[in-house]
C-alpha positions as CSV (number, residue, x, y, z in Angstrom):
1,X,13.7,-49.7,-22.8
2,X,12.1,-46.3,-22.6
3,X,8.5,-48.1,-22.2
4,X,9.2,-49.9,-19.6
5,X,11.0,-47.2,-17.0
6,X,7.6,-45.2,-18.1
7,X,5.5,-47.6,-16.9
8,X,7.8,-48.0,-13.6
9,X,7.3,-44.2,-13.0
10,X,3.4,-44.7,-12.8
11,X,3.2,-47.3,-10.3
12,X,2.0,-46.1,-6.7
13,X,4.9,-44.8,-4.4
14,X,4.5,-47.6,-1.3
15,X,5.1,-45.8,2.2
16,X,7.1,-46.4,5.4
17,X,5.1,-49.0,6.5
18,X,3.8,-50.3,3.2
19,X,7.5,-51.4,3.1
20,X,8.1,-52.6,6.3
21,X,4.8,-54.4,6.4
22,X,6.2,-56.0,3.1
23,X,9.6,-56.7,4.2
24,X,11.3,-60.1,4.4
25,X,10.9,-62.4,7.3
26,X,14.4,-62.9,7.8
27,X,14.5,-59.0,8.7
28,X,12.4,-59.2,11.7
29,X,14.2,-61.9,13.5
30,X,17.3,-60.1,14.0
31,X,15.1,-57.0,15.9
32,X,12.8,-59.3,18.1
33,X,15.6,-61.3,18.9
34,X,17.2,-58.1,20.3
35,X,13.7,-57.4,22.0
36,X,13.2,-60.3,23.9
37,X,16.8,-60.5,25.0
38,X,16.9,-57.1,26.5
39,X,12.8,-58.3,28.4
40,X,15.0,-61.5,29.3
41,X,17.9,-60.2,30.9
42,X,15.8,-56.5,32.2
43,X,16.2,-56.7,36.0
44,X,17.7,-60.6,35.9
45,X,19.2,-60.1,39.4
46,X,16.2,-58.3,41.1
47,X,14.8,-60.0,44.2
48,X,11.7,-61.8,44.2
49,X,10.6,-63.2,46.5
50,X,7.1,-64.7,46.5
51,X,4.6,-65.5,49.5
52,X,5.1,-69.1,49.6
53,X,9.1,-68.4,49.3
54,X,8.6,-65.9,51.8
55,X,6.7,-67.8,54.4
56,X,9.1,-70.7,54.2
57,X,12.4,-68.5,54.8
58,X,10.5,-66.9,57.6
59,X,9.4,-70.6,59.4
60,X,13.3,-71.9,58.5
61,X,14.6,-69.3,60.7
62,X,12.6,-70.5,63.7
63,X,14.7,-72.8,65.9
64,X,14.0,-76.3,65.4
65,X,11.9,-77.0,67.7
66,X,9.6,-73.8,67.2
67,X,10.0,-75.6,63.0
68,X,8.2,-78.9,64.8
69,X,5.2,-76.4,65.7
70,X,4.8,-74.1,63.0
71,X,5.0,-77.0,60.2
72,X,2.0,-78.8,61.5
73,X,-0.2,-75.8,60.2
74,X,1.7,-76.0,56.9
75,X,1.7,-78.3,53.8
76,X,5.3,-79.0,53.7
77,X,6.5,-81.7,55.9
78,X,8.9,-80.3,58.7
79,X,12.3,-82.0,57.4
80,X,11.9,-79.3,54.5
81,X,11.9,-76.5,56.8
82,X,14.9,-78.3,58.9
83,X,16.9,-78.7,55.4
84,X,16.6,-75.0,55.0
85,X,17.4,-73.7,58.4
86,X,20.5,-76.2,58.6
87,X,21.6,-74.4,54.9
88,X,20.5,-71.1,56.4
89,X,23.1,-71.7,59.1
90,X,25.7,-72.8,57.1
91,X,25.7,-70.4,54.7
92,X,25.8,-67.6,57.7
93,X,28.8,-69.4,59.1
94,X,30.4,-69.1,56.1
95,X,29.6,-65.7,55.2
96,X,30.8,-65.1,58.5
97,X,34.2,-66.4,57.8
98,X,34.8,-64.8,54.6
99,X,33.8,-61.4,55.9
């Protein structure tokens, strides 16, 4: 029994991250899992709004008539810019009311 803790004492000391390289799989889930939720859920409520979003809230506010112009120049046909200027309005009226 002596022999063979001799021959453990002679085998190269691994390092830090000799060990971690050599770690288990199942030990890296728990940590990336961690990591991706805290990139997932990092500024989850922020506002972003892109340029197509943009332009489209900005021609839905027109009146609808002014929509009937501006939507010729546009690739969206004008009942979509209607459908969100008629929820723009609603949602105002009931903002309105709860305030």
């Amino acid at each position: 029994m002596n022999a063979q803790n001799d021959s453990l004492h002679h085998l190269p000391q691994r390092t830090g991250w000799q060990r971690l390289a050599n770690a288990p799989a199942g030990l890296w889930f728990w940590p990336i899992m961690l990591l991706a939720t805290v990139a997932r859920l990092y500024q989850l409520t922020a506002s972003a709004i892109w340029c197509d979003e943009g332009s489209s809230l900005v021609i839905s506010q027109y009146a609808p008539a002014q929509i009937w112009l501006h939507a010729g120049h546009d690739v969206h046909p004008p009942l979509y810019y209607l459908i969100l200027h008629g929820g723009w309005r609603c949602s105002a009226m009931a903002c309105s009311r709860s305030g």
